[in-house]
N, CA, C and O atoms as CSV, one atom per row, in Angstrom:
chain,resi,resn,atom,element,x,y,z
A,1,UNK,N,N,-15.946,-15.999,-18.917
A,1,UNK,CA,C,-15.175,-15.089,-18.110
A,1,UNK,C,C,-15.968,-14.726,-16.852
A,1,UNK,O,O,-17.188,-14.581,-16.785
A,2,UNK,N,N,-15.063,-14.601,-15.856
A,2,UNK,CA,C,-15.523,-14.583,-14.246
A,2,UNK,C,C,-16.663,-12.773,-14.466
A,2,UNK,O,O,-16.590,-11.888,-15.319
A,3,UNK,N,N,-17.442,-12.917,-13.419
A,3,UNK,CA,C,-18.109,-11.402,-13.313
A,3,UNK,C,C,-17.202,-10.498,-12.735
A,3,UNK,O,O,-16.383,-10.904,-11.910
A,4,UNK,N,N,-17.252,-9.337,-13.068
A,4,UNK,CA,C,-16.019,-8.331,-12.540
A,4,UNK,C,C,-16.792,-8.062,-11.004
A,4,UNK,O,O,-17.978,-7.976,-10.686
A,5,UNK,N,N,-15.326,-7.965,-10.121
A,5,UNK,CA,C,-15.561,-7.728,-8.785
A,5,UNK,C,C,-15.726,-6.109,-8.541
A,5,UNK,O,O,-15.323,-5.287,-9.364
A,6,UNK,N,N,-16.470,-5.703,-7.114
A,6,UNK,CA,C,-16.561,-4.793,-6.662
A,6,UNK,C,C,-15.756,-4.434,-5.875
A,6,UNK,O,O,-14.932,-5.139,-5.293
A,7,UNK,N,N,-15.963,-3.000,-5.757
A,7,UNK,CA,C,-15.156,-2.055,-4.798
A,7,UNK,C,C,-15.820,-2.465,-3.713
A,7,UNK,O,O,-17.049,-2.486,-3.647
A,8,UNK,N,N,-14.988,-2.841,-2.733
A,8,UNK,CA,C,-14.954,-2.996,-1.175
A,8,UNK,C,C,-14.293,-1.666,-0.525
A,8,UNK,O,O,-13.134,-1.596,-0.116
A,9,UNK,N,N,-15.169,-0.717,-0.510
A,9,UNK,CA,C,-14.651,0.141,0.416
A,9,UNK,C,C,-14.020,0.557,1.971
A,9,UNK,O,O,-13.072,1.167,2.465
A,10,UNK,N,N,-15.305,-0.262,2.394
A,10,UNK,CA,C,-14.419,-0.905,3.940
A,10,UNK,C,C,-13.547,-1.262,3.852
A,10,UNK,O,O,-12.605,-0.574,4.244
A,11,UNK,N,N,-13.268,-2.796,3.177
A,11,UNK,CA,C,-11.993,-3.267,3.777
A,11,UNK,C,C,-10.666,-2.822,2.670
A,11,UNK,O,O,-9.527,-3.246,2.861
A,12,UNK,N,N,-10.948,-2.097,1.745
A,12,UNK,CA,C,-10.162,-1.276,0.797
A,12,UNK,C,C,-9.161,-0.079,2.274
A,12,UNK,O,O,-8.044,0.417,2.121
A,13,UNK,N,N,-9.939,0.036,3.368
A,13,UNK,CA,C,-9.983,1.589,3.991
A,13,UNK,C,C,-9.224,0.852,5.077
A,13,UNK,O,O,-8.226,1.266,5.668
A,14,UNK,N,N,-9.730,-0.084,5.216
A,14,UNK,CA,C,-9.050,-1.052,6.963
A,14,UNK,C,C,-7.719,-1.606,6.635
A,14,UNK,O,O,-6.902,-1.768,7.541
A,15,UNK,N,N,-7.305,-2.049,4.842
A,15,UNK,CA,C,-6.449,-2.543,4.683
A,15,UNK,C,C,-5.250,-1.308,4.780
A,15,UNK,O,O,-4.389,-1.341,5.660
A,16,UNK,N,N,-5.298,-0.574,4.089
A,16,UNK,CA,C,-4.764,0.832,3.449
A,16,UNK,C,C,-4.130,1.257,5.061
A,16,UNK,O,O,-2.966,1.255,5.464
A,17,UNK,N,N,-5.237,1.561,5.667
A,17,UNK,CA,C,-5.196,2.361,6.912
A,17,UNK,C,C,-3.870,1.172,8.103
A,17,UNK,O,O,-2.958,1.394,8.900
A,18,UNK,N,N,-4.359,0.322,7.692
A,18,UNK,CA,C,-2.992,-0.454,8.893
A,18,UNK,C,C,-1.839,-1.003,7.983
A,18,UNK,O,O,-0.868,-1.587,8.465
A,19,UNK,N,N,-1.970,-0.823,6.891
A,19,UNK,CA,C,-0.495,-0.742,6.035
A,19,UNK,C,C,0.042,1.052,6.694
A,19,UNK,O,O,0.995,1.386,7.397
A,20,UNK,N,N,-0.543,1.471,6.366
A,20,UNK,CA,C,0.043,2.867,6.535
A,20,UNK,C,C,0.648,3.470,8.052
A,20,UNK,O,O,1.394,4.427,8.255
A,21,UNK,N,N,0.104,2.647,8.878
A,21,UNK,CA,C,0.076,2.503,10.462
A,21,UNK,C,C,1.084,1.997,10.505
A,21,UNK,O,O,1.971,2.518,11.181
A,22,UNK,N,N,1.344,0.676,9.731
A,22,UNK,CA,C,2.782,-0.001,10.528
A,22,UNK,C,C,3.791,0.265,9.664
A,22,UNK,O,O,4.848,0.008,10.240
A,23,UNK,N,N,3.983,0.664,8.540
A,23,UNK,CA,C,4.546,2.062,7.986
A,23,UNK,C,C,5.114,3.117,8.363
A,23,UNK,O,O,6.121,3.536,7.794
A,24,UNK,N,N,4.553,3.728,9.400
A,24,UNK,CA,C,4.789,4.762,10.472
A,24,UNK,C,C,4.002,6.190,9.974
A,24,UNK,O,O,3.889,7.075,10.822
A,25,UNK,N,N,3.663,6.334,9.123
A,25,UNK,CA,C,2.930,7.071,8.418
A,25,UNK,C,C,1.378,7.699,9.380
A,25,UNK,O,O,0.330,7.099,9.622
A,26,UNK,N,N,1.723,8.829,9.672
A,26,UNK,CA,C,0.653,9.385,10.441
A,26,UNK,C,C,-1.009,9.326,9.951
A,26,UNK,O,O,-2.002,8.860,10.510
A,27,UNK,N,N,-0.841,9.930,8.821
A,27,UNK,CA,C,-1.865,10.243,8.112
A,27,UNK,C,C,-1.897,9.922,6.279
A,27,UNK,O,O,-0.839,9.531,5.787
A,28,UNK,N,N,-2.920,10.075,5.505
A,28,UNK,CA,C,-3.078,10.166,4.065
A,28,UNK,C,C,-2.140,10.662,3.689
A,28,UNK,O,O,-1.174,10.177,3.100
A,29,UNK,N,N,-2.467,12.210,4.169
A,29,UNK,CA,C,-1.506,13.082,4.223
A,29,UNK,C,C,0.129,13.158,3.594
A,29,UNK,O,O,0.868,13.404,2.640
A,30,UNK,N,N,-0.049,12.629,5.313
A,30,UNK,CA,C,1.860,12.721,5.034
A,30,UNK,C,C,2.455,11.749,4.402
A,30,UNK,O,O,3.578,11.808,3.901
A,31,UNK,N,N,1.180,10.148,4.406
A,31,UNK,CA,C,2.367,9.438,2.885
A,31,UNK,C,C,2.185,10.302,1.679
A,31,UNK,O,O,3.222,10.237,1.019
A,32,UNK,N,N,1.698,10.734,1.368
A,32,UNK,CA,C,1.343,11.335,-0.309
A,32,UNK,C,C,2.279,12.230,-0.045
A,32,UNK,O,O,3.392,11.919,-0.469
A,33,UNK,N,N,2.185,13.435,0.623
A,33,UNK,CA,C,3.626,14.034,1.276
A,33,UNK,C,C,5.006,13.674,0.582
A,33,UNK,O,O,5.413,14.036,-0.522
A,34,UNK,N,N,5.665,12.797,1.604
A,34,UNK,CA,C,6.671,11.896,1.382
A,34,UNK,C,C,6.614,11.397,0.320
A,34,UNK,O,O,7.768,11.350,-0.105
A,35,UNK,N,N,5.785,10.890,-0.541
A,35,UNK,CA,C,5.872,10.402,-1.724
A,35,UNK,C,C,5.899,10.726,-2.790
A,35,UNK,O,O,6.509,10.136,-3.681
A,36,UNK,N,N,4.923,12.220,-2.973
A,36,UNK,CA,C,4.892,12.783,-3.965
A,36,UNK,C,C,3.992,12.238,-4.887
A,36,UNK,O,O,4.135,12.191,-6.108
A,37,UNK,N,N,2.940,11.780,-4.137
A,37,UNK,CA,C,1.532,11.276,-4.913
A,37,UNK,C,C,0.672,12.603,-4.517
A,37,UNK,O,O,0.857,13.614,-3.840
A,38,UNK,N,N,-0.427,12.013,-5.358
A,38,UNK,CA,C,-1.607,13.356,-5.617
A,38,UNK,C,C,-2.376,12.874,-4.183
A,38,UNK,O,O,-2.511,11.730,-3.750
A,39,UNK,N,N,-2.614,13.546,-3.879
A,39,UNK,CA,C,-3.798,12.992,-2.677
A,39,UNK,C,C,-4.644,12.504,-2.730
A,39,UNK,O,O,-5.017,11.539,-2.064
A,40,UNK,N,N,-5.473,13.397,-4.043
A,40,UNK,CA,C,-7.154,13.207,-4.083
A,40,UNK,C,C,-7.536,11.874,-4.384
A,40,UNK,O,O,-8.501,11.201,-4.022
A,41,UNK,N,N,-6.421,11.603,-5.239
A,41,UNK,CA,C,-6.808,9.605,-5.632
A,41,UNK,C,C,-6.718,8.438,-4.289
A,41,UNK,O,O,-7.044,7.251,-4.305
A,42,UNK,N,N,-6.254,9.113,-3.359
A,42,UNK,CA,C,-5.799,8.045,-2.149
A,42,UNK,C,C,-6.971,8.441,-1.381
A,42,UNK,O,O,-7.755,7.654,-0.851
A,43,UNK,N,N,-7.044,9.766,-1.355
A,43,UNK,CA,C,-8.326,10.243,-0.139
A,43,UNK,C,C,-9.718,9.537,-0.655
A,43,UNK,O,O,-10.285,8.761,0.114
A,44,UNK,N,N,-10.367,9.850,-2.183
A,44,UNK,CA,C,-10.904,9.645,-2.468
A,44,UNK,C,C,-11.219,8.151,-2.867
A,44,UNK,O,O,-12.327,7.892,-3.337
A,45,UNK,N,N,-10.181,7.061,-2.675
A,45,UNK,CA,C,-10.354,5.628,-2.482
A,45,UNK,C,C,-10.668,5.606,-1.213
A,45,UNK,O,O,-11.629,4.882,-0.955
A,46,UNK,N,N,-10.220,6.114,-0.397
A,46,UNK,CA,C,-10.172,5.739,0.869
A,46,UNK,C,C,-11.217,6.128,1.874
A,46,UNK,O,O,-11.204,5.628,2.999
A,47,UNK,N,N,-12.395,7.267,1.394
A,47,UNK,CA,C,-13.246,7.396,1.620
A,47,UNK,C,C,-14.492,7.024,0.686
A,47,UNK,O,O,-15.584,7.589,0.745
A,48,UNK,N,N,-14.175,6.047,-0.132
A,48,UNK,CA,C,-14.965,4.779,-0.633
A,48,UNK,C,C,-15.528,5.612,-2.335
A,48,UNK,O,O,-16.095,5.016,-3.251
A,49,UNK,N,N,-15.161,7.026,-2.312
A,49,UNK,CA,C,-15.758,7.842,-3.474
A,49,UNK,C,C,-15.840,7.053,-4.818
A,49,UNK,O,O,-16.823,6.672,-5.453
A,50,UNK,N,N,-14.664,6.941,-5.024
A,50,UNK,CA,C,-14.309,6.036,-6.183
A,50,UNK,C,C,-13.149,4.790,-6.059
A,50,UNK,O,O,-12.319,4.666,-5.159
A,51,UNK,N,N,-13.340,3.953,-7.179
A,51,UNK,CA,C,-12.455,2.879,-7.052
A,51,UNK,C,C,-10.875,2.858,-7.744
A,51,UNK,O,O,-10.699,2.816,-8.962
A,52,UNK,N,N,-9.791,2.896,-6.758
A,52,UNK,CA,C,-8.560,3.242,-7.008
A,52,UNK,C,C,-8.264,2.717,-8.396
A,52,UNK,O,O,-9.288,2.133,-8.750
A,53,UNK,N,N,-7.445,2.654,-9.252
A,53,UNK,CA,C,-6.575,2.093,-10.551
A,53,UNK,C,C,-5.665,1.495,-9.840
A,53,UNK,O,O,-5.191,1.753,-8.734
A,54,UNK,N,N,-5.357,0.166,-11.057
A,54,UNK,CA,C,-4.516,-0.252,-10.625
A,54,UNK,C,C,-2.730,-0.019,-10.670
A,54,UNK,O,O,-1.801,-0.528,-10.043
A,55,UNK,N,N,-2.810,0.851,-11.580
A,55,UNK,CA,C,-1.904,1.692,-11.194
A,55,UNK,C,C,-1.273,2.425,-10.093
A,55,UNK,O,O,-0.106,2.369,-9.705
A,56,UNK,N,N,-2.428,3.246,-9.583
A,56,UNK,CA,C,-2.472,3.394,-8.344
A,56,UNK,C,C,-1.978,2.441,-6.989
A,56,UNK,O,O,-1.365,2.744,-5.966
A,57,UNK,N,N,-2.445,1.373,-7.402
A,57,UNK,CA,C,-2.367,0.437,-6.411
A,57,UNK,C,C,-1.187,-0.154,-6.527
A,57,UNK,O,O,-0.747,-0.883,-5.638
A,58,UNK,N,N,-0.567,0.090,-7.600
A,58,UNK,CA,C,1.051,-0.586,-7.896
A,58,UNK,C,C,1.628,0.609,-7.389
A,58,UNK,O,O,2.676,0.280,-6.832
A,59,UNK,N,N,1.484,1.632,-7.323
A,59,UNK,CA,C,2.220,2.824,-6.859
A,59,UNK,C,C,2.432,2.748,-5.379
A,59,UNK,O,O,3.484,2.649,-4.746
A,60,UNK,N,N,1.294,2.810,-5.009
A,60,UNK,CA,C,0.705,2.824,-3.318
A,60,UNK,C,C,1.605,1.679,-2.686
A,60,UNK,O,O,2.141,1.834,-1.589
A,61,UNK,N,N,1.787,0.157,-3.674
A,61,UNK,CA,C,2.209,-0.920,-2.831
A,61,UNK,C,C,3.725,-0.991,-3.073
A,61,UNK,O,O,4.429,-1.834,-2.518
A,62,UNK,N,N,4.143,-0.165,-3.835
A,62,UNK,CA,C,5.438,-0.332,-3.768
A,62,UNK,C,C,6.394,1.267,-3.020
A,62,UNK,O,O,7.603,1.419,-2.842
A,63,UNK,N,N,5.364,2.110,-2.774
A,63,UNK,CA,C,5.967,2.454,-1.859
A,63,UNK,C,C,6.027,2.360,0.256
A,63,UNK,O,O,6.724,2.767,1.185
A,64,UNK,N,N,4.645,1.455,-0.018
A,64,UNK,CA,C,4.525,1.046,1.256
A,64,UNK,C,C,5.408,-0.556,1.650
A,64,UNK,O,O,5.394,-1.094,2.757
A,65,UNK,N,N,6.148,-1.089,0.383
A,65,UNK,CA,C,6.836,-1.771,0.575
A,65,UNK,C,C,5.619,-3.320,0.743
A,65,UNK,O,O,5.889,-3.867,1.812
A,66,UNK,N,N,4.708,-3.911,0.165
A,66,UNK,CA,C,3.680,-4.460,0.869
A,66,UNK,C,C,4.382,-5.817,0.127
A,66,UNK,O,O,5.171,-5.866,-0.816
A,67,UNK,N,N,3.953,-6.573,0.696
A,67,UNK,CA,C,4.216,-8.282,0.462
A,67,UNK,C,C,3.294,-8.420,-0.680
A,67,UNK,O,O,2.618,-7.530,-1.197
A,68,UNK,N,N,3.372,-9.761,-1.019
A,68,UNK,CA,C,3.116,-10.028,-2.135
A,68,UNK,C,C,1.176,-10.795,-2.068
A,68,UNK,O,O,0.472,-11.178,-3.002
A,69,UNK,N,N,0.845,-10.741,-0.373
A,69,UNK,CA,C,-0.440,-11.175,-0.264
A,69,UNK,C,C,-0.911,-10.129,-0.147
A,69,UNK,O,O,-1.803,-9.769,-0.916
A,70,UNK,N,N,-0.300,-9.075,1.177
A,70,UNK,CA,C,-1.157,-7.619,0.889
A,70,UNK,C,C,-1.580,-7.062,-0.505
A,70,UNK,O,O,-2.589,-6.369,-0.641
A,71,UNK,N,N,-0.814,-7.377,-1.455
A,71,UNK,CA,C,-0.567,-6.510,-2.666
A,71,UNK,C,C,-2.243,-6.744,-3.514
A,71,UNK,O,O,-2.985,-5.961,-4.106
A,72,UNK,N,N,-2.341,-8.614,-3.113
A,72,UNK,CA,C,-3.149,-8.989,-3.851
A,72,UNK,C,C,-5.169,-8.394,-3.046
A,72,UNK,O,O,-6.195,-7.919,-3.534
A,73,UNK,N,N,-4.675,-8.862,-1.567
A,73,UNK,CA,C,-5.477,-7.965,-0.567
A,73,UNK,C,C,-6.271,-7.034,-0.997
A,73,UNK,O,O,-7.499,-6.959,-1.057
A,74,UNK,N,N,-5.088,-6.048,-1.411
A,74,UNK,CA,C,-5.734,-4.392,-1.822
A,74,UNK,C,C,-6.212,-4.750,-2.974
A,74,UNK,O,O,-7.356,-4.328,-3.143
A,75,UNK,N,N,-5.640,-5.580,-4.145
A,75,UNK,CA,C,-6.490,-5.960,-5.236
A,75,UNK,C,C,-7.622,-5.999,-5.294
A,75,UNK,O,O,-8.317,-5.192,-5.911
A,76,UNK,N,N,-8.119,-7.203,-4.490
A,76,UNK,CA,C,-8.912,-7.491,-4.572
A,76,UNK,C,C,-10.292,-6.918,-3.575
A,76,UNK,O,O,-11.476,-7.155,-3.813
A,77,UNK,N,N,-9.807,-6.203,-2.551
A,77,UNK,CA,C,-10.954,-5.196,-1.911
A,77,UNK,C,C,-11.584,-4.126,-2.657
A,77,UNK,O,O,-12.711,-3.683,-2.434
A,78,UNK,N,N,-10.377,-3.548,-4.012
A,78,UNK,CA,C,-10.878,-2.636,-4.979
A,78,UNK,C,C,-11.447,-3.102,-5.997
A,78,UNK,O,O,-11.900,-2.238,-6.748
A,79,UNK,N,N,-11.644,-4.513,-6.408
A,79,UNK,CA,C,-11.974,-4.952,-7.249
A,79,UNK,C,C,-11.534,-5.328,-8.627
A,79,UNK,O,O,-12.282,-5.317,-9.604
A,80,UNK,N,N,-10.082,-5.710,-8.646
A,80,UNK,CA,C,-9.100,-5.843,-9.776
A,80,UNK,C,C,-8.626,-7.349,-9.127
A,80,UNK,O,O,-8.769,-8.015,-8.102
A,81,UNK,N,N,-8.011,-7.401,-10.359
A,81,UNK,CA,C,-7.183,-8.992,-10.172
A,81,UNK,C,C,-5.608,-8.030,-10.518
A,81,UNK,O,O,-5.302,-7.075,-11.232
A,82,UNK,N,N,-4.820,-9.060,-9.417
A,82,UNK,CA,C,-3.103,-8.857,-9.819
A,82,UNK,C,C,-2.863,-9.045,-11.507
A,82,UNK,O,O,-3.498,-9.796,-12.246
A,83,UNK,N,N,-1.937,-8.282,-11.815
A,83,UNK,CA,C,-0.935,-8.568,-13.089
A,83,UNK,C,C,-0.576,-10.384,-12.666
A,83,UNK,O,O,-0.122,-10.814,-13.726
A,84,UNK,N,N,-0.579,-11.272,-11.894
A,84,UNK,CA,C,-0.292,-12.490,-11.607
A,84,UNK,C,C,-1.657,-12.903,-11.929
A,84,UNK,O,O,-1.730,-13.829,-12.737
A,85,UNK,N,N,-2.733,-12.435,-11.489
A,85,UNK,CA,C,-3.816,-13.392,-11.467
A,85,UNK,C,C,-4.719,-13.283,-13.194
A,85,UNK,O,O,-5.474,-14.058,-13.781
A,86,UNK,N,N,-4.089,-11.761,-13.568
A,86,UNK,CA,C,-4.322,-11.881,-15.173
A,86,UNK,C,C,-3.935,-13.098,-16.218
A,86,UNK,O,O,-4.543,-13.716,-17.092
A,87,UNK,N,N,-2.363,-13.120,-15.570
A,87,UNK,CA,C,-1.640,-13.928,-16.541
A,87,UNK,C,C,-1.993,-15.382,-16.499
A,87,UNK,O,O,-1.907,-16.137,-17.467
A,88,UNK,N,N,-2.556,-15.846,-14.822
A,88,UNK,CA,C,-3.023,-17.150,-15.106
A,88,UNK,C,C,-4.170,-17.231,-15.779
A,88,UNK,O,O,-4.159,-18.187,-16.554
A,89,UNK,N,N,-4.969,-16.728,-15.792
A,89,UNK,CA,C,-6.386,-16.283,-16.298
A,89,UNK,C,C,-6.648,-16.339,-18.257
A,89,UNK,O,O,-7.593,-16.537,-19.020
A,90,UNK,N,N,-4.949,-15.984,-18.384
A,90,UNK,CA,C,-4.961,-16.034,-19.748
A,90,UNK,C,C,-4.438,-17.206,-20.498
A,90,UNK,O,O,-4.643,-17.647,-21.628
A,91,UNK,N,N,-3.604,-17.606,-19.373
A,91,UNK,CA,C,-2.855,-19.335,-19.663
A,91,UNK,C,C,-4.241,-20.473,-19.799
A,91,UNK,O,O,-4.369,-21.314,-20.688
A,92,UNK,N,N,-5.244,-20.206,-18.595
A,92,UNK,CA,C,-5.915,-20.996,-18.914
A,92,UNK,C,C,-7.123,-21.093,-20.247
A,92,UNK,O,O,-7.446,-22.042,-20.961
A,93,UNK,N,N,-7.518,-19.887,-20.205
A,93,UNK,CA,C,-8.674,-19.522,-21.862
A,93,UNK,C,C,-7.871,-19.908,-22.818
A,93,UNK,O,O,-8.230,-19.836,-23.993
C-alpha cells in the first residue's frame, strides 16, 4: 500500500481561494454564511492549521459546484484520495 499523502497547505489555500473567487463568493465568510457550514473547519484548513476531512471536502465541492478534476485537486492538496481513486485501489489489491 502507497505511503499516505500530506497536507499541502498552500496549494489546499490557492485552490479553495480561486474556486471561491469564481464562485462569486467574497470571503470564507460569506460562503459558510450562505451555506450554513461551520467556519472554523474551512478557516482552519485554509490557514493550513489542520487537514480538512473528507467529508468536508465533499461538502465544500458540492456546494461550490466543482468539476470532477477540481474535486480530485482539493483531494489531493489535503492529502486524501477520491471515493474514485479508493475504489480503483481496491479493484486492484
Amino acid at each position: 500500500m502507497a505511503r499516505p499523502k500530506k497536507f499541502n497547505p498552500s496549494r489546499f489555500r490557492d485552490l479553495m481561494s480561486r474556486k471561491l473567487k469564481e464562485r462569486g463568493y467574497r470571503s470564507v465568510n460569506n460562503f459558510v454564511t450562505v451555506h450554513g457550514f461551520v467556519r472554523n473547519a474551512l478557516a482552519r484548513a485554509m490557514a493550513g492549521m489542520t487537514r480538512p476531512s473528507p467529508e468536508n471536502l465533499d461538502r465544500w465541492c458540492e456546494a461550490l459546484e466543482c468539476t470532477p478534476q477540481e474535486k480530485k485537486d482539493l483531494y489531493h492538496s489535503a492529502g486524501h484520495m477520491t471515493q474514485e481513486e479508493l475504489n480503483e485501489e481496491q479493484l486492484v489489491a
